[in-house]
N, C-alpha and C positions, 0 to 999 in steps of 0.2 A: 525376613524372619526365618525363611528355612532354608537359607543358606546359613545363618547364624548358627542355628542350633544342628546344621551338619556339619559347621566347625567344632561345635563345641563337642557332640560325638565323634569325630575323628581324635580330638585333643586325649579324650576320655583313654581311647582305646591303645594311643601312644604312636598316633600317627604322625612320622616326622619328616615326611620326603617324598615327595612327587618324583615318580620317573618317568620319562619319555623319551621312548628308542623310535630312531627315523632312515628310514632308510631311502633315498632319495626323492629325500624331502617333504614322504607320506608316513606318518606316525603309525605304526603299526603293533606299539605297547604303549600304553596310557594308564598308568597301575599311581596307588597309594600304597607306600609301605609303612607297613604297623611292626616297627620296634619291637614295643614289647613282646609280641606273639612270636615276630623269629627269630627273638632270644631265646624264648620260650621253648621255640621249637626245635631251637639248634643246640640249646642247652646240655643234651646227651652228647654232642658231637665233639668228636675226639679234638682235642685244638693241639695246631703241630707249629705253635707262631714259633723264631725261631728256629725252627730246623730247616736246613737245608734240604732246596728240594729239586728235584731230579730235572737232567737240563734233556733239555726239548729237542727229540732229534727226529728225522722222516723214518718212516718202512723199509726206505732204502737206506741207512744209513744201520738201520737196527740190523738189516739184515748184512750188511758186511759185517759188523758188528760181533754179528753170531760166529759168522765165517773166520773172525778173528782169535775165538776164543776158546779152549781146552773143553772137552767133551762134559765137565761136572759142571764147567762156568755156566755153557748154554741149557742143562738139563734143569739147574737153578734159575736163571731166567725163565725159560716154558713155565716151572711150578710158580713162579710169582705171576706171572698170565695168567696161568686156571687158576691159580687161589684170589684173582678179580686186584691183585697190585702190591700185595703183602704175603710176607714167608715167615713161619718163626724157625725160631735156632735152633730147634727139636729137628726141625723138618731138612733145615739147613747140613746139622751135624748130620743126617744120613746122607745126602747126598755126598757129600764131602768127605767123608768120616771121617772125620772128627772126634777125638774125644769129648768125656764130659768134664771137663776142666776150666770150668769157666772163663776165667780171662788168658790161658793159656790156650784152649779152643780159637777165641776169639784174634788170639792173634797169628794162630795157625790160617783161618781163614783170613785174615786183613794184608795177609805179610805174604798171601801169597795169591788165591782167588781174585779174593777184592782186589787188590795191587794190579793183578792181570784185567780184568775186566776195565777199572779207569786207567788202565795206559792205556789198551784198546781205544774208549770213548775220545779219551783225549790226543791221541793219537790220528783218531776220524775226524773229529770235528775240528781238531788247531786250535781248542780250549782249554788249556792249564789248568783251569778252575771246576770244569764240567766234571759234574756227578751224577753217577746213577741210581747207585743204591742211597737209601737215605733211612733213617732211624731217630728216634728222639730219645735223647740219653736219659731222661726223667724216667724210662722206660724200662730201663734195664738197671736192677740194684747192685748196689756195689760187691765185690768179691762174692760170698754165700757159697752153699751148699752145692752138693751135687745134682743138676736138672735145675737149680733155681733159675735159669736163663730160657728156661725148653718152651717156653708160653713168649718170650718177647720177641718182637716182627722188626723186620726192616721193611721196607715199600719199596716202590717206584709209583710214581703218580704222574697226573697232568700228558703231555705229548707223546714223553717217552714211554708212557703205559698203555696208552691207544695205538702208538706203533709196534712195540712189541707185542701186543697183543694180535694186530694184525698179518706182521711179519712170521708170527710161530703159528698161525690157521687158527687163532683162540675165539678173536670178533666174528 
């Protein structure tokens, strides 16, 4: 009976999955996850499905990296470390300077920064494909005003943002 009616509460609250992590051989997480609550709870959370995301590289690797790259590229990286993996274009256009030219900014830094930082990456790592910076285009509106762009971020997340971070004394 009161196993019944702790299924039937588990069911209530949107419990859909047992998990169990073991690590040689001794379970040492034994958890119910409840659905609905970390929807609920994740519900604020920015969702980046879609976007390309930053390839995974060591301390040492960031740190040739750095050594690879023009004095604004690395001072833009350090600010995406202390700003915790995210820069906006505001912050971006100063280091760069940059005008406020929206997609002619944009391609002043792509056609030339950006361009140098993933040859660098790809260059280190022997990945064609490997990206560092990364941004979700839903993010940034199309042409607009002058500053319409000064509020939207690019990232770096996941490996490459735990070693850059440690590589520039940020962690």
């Amino acid at each position: 009976m009161l196993k019944d009616t702790a299924r039937q509460f588990h069911k209530a609250l949107g419990v859909a999955m047992q998990i169990e992590i073991k690590i040689d051989g001794l379970s040492f997480v034994n958890m119910q996850l409840n659905e609905a609550v970390l929807a609920k709870l994740l519900g604020g959370a920015r969702a980046v499905e879609g976007v390309p995301r930053s390839t995974p590289i060591t301390v040492v690797q960031t740190q040739d990296l750095l050594s690879r790259i023009d004095a604004k590229s690395v001072q833009f990286l350090k600010q995406i470390a202390v700003n915790g993996g995210e820069i906006s274009w505001g912050e971006m256009r100063r280091i760069f300077g940059i005008s406020d030219a929206a997609a002619g900014g944009w391609t002043e830094f792509s056609s030339s920064y950006g361009k140098g930082i993933t040859r660098a990456l790809r260059n280190l790592t022997g990945d064609k494909s490997a990206r560092l910076v990364c941004w979700n285009d839903d993010d940034w509106p199309d042409g607009g005003r002058a500053g319409a762009w000064d509020d939207c971020k690019v990232f770096i997340d996941g490996l490459a943002l735990k070693s850059l971070r440690e590589a520039t004394g940020i962690a």
